[in-house]
PLY file of the C-alpha trace (Angstrom):
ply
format ascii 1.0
element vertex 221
property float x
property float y
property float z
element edge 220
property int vertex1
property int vertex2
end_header
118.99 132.78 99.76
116.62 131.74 102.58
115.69 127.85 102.26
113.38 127.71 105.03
111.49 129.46 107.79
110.21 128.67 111.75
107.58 129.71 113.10
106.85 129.76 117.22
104.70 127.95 118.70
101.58 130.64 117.96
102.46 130.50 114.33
104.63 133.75 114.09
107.39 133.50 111.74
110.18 134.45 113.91
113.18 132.57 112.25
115.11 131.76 109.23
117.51 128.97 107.50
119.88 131.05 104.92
122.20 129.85 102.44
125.67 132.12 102.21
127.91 130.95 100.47
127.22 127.45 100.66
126.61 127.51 104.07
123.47 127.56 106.23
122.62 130.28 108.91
120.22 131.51 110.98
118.06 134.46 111.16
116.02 135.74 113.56
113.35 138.34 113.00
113.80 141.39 115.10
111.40 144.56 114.83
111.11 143.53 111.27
114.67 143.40 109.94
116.81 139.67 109.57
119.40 139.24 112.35
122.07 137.07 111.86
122.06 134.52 115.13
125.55 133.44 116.54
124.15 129.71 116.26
127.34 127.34 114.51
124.37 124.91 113.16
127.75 122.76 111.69
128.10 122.16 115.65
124.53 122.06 116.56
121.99 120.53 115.03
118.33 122.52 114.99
115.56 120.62 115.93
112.49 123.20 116.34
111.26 126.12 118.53
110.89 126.46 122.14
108.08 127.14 124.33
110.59 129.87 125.46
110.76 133.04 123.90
114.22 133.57 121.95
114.64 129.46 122.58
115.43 126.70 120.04
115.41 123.25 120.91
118.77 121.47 119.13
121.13 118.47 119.24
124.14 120.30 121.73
127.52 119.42 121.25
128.85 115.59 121.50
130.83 115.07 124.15
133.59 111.82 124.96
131.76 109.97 122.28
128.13 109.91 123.99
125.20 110.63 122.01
124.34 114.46 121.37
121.47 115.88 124.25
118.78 117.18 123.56
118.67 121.12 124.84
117.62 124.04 124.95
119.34 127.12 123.07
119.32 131.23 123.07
119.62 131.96 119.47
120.57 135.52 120.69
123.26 135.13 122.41
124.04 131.80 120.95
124.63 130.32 124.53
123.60 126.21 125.47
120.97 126.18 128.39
119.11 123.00 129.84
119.76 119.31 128.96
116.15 118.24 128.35
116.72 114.79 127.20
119.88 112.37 125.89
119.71 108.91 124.86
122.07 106.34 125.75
123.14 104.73 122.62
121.34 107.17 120.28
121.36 110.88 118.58
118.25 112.03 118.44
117.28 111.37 114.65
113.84 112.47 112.72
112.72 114.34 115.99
109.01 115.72 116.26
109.02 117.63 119.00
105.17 117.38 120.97
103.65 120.36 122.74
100.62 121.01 124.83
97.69 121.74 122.53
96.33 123.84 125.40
99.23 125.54 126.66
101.82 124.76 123.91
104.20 124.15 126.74
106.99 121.39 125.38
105.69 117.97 126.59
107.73 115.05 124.61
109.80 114.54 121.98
109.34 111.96 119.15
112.47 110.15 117.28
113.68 106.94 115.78
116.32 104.39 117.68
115.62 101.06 116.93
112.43 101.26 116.21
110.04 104.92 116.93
110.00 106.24 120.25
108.34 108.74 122.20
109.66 110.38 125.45
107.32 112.33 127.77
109.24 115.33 129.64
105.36 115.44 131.46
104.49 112.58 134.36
101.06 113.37 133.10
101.49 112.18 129.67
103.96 109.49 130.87
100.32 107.86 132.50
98.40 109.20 129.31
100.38 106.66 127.08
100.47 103.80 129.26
96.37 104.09 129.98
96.20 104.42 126.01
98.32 101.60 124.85
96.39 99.15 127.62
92.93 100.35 126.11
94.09 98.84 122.48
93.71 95.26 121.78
97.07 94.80 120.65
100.10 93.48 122.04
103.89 93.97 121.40
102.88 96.80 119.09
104.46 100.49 118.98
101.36 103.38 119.50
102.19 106.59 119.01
99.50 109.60 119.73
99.70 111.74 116.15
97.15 113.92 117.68
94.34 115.28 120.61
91.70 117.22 121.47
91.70 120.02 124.03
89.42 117.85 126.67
92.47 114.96 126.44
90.33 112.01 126.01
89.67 111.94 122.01
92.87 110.57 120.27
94.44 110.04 116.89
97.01 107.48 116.78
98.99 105.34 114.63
99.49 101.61 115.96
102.40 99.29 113.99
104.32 96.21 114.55
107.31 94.26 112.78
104.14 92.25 111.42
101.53 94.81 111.54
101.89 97.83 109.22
100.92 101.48 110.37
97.29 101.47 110.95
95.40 104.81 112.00
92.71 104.46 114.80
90.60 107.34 116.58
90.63 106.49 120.43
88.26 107.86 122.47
89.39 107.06 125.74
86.31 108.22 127.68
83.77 106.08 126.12
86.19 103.27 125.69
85.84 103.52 121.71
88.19 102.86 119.27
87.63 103.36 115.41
89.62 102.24 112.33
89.93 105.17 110.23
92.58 103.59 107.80
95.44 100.97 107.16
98.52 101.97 105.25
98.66 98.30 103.78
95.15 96.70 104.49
96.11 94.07 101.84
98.92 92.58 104.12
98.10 89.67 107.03
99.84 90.16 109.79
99.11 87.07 111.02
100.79 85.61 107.78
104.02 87.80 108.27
107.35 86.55 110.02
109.00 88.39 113.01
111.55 91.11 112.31
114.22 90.48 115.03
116.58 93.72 115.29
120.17 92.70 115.37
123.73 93.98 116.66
127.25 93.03 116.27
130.57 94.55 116.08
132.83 95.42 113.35
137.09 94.62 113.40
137.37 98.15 114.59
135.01 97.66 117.55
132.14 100.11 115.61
128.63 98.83 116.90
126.38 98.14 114.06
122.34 97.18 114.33
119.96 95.93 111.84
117.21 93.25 111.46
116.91 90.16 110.63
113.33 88.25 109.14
113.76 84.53 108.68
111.30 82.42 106.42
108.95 80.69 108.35
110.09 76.89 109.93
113.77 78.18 109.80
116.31 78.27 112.57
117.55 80.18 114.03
0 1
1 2
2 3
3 4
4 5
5 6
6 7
7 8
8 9
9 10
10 11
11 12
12 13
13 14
14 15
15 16
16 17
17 18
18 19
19 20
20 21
21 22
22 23
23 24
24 25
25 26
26 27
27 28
28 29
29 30
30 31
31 32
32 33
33 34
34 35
35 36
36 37
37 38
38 39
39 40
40 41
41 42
42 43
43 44
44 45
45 46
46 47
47 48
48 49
49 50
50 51
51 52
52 53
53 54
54 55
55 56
56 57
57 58
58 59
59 60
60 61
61 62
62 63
63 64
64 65
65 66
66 67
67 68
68 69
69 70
70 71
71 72
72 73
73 74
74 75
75 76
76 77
77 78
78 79
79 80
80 81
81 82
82 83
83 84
84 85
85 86
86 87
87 88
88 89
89 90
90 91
91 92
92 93
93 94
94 95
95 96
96 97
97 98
98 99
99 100
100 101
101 102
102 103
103 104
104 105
105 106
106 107
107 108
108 109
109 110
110 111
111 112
112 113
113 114
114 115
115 116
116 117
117 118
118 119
119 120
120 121
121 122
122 123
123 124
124 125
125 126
126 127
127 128
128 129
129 130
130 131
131 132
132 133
133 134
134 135
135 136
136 137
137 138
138 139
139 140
140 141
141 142
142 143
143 144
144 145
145 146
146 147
147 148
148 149
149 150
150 151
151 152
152 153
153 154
154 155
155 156
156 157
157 158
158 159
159 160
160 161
161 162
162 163
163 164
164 165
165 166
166 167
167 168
168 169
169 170
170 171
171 172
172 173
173 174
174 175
175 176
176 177
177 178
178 179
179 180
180 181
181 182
182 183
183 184
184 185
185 186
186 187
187 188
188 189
189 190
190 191
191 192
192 193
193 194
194 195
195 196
196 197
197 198
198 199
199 200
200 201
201 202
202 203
203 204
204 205
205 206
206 207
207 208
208 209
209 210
210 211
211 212
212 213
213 214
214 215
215 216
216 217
217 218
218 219
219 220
């Protein structure tokens, strides 16, 4: 039973997730029949399509305890190819992987660690967020870029803090503009909201554990 499909990057359906037996494999389309790919995805964990052709992008294998990478994948021949990206304390959890809307080359990669974070593979984009989050007047706030134009200067983005829920602005980064277009909470006031402080500590068995901590206001710490 197939529970899912991919499509590439130009919106040609080229795989497929398939249930058998109670397990789920992959499929790849090849001169219209279903191919079975030699992908374990119990080992590997898919993450979405390449700007390669016959490439997926998945978590690889763990290795002495670190946190999976990031990397590429032939789902023909099933074989591991370039490291693009591993984090040092984290997997790489509710990715969005962020391509090129011109060239729908592989740019970034979006996930969630402590609190959402996007990598740039591209020095270009590196600069593009840093020029973007100094043209908002916000501080200490996370902005991620949902969205752009072909010309690179008109922007959708989400902006959010531990006081400040996710608010949607259009940026236009050219003519210095920046438009509300909608609050996810417009009834809450941030400046009337407590810090979230994230947390860490270690259990008996030496297992790091995070989480956050909001104290009422005038309490110590």
């Amino acid at each position: 039973t197939a529970v899912g499909y991919v499509s590439d990057v130009d919106g040609k359906p080229i795989l497929a997730h398939v249930e058998l037996d109670g397990v789920i494999a992959l499929f790849r389309l090849d001169q219209g029949h279903w191919v079975r790919c030699p992908v374990d995805l119990d080992k590997v964990e898919f993450i979405g399509v390449s700007d390669n052709p016959n490439e997926i992008i998945v978590n690889g294998l763990r290795v002495d305890g670190r946190p999976r990478p990031l990397q590429r994948m032939n789902y023909v021949t099933g074989e591991l190819g370039e490291v693009l990206y591993q984090d040092e304390h984290y997997d790489i959890n509710n990715a969005w992987l962020r391509y090129d809307p011109v060239t729908h080359r592989l740019i970034g990669i979006t996930y969630h660690r402590l609190v959402q974070t996007t990598v740039w593979f591209d020095e270009k984009y590196q600069a593009l967020q840093k020029r973007l989050e100094a043209s908002l007047p916000f501080k200490n706030v996370i902005v991620t870029i949902l969205s752009f134009d072909r010309s690179g200067q008109n922007f959708l983005v989400s902006v959010e803090s531990d006081r400040m829920p996710i608010t949607y602005f259009r940026v236009d980064l050219e003519g210095g503009q920046l438009g509300l277009i909608k609050g996810s909470r417009p009834w809450i006031d941030p400046q009337r909201m407590q810090p979230m402080r994230p947390i860490a500590y270690k259990t008996r068995d030496g297992i790091r554990l995070e989480g956050y901590l909001t104290l009422p206001a005038g309490a110590s710490k």
